[in-house]
C-alpha positions in Angstrom: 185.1 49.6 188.6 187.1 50.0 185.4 186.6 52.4 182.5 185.0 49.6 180.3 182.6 48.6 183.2 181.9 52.3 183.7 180.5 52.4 179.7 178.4 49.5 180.2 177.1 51.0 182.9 176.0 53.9 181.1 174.7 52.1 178.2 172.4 50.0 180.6 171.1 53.0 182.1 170.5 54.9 178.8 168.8 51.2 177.6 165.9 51.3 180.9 165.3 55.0 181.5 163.8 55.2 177.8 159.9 55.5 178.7 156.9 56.8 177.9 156.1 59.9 175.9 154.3 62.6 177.8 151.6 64.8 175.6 148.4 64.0 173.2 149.9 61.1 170.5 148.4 62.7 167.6 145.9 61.1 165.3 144.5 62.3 161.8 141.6 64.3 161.9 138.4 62.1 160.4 137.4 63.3 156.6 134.7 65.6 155.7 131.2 64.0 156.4 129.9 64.6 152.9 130.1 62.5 149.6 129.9 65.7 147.2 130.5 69.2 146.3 127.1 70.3 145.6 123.7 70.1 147.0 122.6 68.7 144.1 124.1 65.4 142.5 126.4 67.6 139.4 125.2 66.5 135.8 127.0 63.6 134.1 128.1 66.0 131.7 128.5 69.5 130.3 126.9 71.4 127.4 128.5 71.1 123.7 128.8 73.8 121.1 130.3 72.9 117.1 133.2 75.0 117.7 136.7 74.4 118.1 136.8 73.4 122.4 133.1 72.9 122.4 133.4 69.0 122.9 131.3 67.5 125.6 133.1 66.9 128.7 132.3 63.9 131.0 132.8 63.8 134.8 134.2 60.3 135.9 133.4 60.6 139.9 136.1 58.9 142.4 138.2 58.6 139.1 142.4 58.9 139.3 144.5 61.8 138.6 147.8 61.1 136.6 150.6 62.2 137.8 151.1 63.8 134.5 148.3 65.7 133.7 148.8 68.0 131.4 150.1 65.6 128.8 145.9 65.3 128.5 146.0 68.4 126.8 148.0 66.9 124.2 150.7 69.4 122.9 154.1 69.0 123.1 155.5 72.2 123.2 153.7 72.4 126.3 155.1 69.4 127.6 158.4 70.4 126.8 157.8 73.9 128.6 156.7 71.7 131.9 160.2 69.9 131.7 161.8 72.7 131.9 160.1 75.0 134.6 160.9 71.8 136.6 164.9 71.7 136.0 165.1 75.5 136.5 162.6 77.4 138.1 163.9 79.1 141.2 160.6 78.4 144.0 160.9 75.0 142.9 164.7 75.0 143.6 163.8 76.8 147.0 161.3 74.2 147.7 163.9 71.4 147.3 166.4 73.3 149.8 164.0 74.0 152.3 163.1 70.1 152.3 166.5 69.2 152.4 166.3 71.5 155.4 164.1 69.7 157.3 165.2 66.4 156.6 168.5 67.3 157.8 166.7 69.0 161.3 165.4 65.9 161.6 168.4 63.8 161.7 170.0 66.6 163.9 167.3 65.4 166.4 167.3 61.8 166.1 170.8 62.5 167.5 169.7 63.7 170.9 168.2 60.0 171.3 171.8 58.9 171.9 174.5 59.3 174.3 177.1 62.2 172.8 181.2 61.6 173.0 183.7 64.1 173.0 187.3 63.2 172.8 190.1 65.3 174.7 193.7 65.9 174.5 195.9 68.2 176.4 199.3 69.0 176.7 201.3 71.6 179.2 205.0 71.9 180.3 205.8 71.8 183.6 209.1 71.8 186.4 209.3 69.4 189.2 210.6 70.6 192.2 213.0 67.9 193.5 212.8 68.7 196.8 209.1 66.7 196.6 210.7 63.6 196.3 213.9 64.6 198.8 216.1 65.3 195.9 216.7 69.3 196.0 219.2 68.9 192.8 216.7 66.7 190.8 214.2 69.5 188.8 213.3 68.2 185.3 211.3 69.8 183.2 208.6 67.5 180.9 205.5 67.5 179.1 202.0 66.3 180.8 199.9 65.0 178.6 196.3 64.2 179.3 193.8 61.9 177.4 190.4 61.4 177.6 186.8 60.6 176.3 183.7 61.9 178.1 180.5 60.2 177.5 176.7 62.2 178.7 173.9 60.8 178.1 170.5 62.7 179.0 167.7 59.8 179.2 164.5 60.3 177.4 162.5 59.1 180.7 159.3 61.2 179.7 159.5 61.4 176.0 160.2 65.3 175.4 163.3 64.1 172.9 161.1 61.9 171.2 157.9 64.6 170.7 161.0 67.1 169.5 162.1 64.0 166.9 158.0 63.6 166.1 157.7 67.3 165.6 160.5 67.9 163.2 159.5 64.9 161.5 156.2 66.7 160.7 158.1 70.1 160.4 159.3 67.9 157.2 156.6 66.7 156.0 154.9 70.1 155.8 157.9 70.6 153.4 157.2 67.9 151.5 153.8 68.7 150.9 155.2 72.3 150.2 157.2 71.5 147.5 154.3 69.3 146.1 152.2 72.5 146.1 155.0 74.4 144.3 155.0 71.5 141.8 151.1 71.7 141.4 151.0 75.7 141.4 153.9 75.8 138.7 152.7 73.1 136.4 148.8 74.5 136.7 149.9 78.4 135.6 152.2 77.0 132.8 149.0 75.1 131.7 146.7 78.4 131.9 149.7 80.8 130.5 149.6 78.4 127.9 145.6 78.6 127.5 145.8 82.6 127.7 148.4 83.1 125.2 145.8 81.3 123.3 143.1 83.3 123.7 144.5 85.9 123.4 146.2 84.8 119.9 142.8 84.4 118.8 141.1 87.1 120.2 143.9 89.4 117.9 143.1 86.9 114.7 139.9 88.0 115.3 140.0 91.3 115.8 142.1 91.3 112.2 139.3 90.0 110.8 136.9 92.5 111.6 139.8 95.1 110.8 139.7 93.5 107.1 136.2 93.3 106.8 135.3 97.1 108.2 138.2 98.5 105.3 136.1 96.6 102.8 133.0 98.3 104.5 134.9 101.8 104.7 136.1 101.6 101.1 132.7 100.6 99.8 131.4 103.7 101.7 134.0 105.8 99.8 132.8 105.0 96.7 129.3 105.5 97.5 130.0 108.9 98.8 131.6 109.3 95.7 128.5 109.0 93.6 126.6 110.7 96.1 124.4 107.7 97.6 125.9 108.5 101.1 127.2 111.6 103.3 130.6 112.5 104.5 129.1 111.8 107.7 128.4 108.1 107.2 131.6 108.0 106.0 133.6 109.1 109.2 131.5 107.4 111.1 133.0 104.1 109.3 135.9 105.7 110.0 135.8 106.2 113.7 134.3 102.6 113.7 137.5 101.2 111.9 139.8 103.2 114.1 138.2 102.0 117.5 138.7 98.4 116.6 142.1 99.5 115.4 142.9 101.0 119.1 141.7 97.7 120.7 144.6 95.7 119.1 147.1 97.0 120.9 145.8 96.4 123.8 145.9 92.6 123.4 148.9 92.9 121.5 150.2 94.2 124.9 148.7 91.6 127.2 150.4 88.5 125.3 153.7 90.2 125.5 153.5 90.5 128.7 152.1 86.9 129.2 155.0 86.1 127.1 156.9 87.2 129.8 155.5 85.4 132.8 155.7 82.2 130.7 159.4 82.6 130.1 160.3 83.8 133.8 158.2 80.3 134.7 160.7 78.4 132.9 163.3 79.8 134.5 164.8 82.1 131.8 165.2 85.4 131.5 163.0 88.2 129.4 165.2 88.1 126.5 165.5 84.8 126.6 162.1 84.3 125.5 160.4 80.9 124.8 160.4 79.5 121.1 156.7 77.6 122.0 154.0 79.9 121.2 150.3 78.4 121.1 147.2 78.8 119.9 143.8 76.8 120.8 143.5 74.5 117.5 146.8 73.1 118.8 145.3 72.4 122.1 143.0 69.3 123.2 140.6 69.8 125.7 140.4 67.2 127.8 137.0 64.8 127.5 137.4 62.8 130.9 137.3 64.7 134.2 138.0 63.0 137.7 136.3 63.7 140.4 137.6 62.8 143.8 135.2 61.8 146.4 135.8 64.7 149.7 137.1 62.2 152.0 140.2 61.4 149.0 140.6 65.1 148.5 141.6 65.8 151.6 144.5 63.4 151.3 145.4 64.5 147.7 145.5 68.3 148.1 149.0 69.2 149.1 147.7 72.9 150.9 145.3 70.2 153.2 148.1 68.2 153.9 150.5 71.1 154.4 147.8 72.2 157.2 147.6 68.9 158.7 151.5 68.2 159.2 151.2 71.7 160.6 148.2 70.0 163.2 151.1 67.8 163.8 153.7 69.8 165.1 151.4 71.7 167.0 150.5 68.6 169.1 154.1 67.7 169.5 154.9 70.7 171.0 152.2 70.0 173.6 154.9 66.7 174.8 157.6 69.1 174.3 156.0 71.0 176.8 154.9 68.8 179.4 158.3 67.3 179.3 160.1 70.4 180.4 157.9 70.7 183.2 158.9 67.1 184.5 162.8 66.0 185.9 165.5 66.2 183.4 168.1 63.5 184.4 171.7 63.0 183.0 174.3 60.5 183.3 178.2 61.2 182.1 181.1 59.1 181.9 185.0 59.7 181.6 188.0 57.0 180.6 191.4 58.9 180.6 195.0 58.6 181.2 197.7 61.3 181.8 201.5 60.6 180.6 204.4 63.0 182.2 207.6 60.8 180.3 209.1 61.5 183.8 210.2 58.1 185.4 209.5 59.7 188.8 206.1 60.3 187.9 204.7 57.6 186.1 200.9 58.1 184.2 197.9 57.5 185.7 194.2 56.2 184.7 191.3 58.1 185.3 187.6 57.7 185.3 184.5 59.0 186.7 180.8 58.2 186.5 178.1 60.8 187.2 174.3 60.9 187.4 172.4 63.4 188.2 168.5 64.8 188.2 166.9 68.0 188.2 163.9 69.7 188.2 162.6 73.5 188.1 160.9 74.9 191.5 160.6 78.1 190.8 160.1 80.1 187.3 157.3 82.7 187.8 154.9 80.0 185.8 157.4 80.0 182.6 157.3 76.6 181.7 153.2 76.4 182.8 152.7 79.5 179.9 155.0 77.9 177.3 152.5 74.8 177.7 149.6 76.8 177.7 150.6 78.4 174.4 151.1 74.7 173.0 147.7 74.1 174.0 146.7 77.1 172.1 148.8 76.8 169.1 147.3 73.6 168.6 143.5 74.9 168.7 145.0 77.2 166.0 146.2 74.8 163.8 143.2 72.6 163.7 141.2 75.4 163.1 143.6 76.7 160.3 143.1 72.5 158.9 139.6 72.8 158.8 139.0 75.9 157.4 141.8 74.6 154.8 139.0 71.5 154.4 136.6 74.1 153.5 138.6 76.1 151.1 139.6 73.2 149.6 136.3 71.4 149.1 135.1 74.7 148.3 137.3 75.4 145.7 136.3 72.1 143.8 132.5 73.1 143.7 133.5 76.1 142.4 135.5 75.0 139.4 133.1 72.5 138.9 130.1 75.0 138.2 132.1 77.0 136.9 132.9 73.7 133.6 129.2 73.9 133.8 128.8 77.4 132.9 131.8 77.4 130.7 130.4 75.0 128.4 126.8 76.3 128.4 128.1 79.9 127.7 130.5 78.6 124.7 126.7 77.2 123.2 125.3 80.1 124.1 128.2 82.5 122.2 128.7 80.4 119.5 124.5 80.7 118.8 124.7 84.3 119.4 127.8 84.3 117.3 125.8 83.2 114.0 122.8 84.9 114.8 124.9 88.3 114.7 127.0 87.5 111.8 123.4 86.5 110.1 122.5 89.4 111.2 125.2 92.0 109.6 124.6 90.4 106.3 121.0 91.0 106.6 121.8 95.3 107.5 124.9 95.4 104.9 122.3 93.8 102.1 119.3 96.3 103.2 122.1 99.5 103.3 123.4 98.7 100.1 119.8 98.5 98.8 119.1 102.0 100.8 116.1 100.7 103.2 118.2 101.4 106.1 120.6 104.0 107.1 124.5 103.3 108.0 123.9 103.5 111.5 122.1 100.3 111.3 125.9 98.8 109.5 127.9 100.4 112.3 125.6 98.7 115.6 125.4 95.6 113.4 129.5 95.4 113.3 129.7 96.4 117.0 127.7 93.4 117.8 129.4 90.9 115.3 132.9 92.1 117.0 132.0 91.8 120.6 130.6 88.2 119.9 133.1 86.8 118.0 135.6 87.9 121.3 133.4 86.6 123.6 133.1 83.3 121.5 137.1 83.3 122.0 137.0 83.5 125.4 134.2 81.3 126.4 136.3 78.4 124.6 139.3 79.5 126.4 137.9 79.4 129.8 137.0 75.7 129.0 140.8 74.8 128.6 142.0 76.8 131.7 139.0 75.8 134.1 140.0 71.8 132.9 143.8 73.0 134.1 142.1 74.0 137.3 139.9 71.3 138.1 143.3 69.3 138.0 145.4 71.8 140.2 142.1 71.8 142.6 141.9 67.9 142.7 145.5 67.7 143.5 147.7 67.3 140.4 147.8 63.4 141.0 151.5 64.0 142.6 151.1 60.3 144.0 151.0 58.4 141.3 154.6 60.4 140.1 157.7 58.3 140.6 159.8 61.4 141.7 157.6 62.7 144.4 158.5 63.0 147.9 155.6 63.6 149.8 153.5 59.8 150.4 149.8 59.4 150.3 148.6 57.7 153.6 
């Protein structure tokens, strides 16, 4: 048999001993048995108040996500903030890599799947005793040189090369999904940075206000004192009311700098680097239509669920993985070579070989039984990691969803108690100035008009930010996105 019929043989061989995978062939788990979040069917839709963010919002069940979402809030400094968090922010860069990681593991090994070649040359120098051939004077010295290509080849007969392919395959899909998640995390806290600095803005307009208005209230006090209408008492107690709502600006003047600086390190840039976009509420618009995914989508929209389930996937690969290193490992090699000496005397010669062989382990102390045993147990961990994903995730959708509820019933409710106290402070300021009450009455009065007029601020600004993470909980619509890498099926 020559070298050429040796390869064919090989190839043959490699061709029939290809067989059957050993291990559970995994299949996706079945979806949640439920068809919604609640006990109760949720209301159509939520609560309005006649304030800026108090629109009614309507939830549209089994609706679509876009793949752009937070273009629905409608401000372009904040689409423009997006863009860039995605061209330079360093977890999304690591997310990339570590896909490009396992995309490259997986070609690594689809490799194994086919017979490996290695390529060999060799030279030495070496003297021929002539005394060999019967010519004692005759002792040349020359080159050998030796050629050769090796072909092995170890036949998938029980499919433990093909589970190892499968589970790096899912290894990189759990990356995919990864860097979806990334995606969906960064884009959903630009979205709420954005919202906060918001607030927050208007939380320290407001807070201005009632600065202004109490040094109107403290310099009309003066001038009572002055003609002897009020104490110096009431007059400090203006005072330390003026000065405590002076303290509290700080505060918040402190918090949106240092949201200022999460939002810049989001983008990518450094603290002194700081973003031009600032925002403010009135250039937000809160969204009017809100999807809701039926369970049995969520499950294959959320990228953490998915995540979990390519995880489930691994898992059960391994099992194969397993079983196959319990089984007979075979191997066939080949060799075609020639060796060359440039010696007349000794002219080259071909060489070839073809090998096969088998083997199997009899004794390991129960090694390879315990590595398949902790398969079998990684497994039960992973799909009890998936499910209790499931519930987090559907979970976490119920939640935002009550808490869109509340958010808009407690805007009405602020903005009502927000009149009612400011009604109110007219009311006491008119009756102080016409000395039927005393300034004690002023000071509770401004407390109250303060704290509701904050609270107002925030109850609007939780609508925004709970809209941002119905979105992120729903999925971010990363499917219908033309750059995505992860697939929906």
């Amino acid at each position: 048999m020559d070298g050429k019929a040796c390869l064919a043989v090989l190839a043959t061989a490699a061709a029939a001993l290809g067989g059957c995978a050993v291990g559970p062939d995994f299949k996706n788990p079945s979806p949640p048995p439920v068809d919604r979040y609640t006990r109760e069917p949720a209301p159509a839709a939520t609560a309005s108040a006649p304030v800026a963010g108090g629109t009614t919002q309507r939830f549209a069940p089994d609706s679509d996500i876009p793949g752009d979402w937070w273009t629905l809030f409608h401000s372009a400094a904040l689409n423009r903030l997006v863009a860039e968090a995605l061209r330079n922010n360093p977890d999304f860069d690591a997310a990339q890599a570590a896909l490009r990681q396992a995309d490259e593991a997986v070609y690594a090994a689809q490799g194994r799947l086919l017979p490996a070649a290695e390529a060999n040359v060799a030279a030495e120098r070496q003297r021929l005793d002539g005394a060999i051939i019967g010519e004692p004077q005759y002792a040349p010295t020359f080159t050998v040189v030796t050629a050769s290509v090796q072909v092995s080849y170890a036949p998938d007969v029980f499919g433990g090369t093909r589970r190892q392919i499968e589970a790096a395959a899912a290894q990189a899909e759990y990356q995919g999904f990864a860097l979806e998640a990334t995606y969906l995390t960064l884009t959903s806290e630009l979205v709420i940075c954005a919202v906060q600095e918001a607030s927050l803005r208007e939380q320290i307009a407001a807070t201005q206000e009632i600065l202004r208005l109490e040094e109107n209230e403290l310099d009309l006090v003066r001038q009572q004192f002055g003609v002897g209408v009020v104490s110096q008492a009431e007059v400090l107690l203006q005072q330390s009311q003026l000065e405590q709502t002076r303290a509290s600006l700080p505060v918040l003047q402190k918090q949106l700098a240092q949201l200022r600086n999460a939002l810049t390190a989001l983008v990518g840039r450094f603290p002194s680097e700081e973003v031009e976009e600032t925002f403010t509420l009135a250039q937000l618009t809160l969204p009017q239509e809100l999807p809701v995914s039926v369970p049995a989508k969520l499950i294959e929209q959320r990228p953490d669920v998915r995540q979990a389930r390519a995880a489930l996937h691994a898992a059960s690969a391994e099992i194969g993985i397993a079983t196959a290193d319990q089984l007979p490992q075979f191997s066939i090699s080949a060799a075609l070579g020639k060796t060359t000496t440039g010696v007349d005397a000794l002219p080259g010669t071909t060489v070839w070989n073809l090998a096969s062989g088998v083997g199997e382990t009899v004794f390991d102390a129960g090694t390879l039984l315990h590595r398949k045993r902790a398969a079998v147990a990684a497994y039960e961990r992973a799909s009890a990691q998936y499910r209790s994903t499931v519930l987090k995730s559907l979970q976490n959708v119920a939640d935002v969803l009550r808490a869109l509820q509340s958010d808009a019933d407690n805007l009405a409710a602020q903005e009502a108690a927000a009149r009612a106290v400011y009604a109110s402070l007219l009311v006491v300021r008119a009756r102080f100035h016409a000395q039927t009450v005393d300034f004690t009455q002023v000071l509770i009065a401004e407390r109250n008009w303060q704290q509701a007029r904050i609270s107002e601020v925030r109850a609007a600004s939780d609508r925004y930010a709970d809209s941002a993470a119905l979105f992120q909980a729903l999925g971010g619509g990363w499917w219908h996105r033309s750059d995505a890498v992860a697939t929906a099926k």
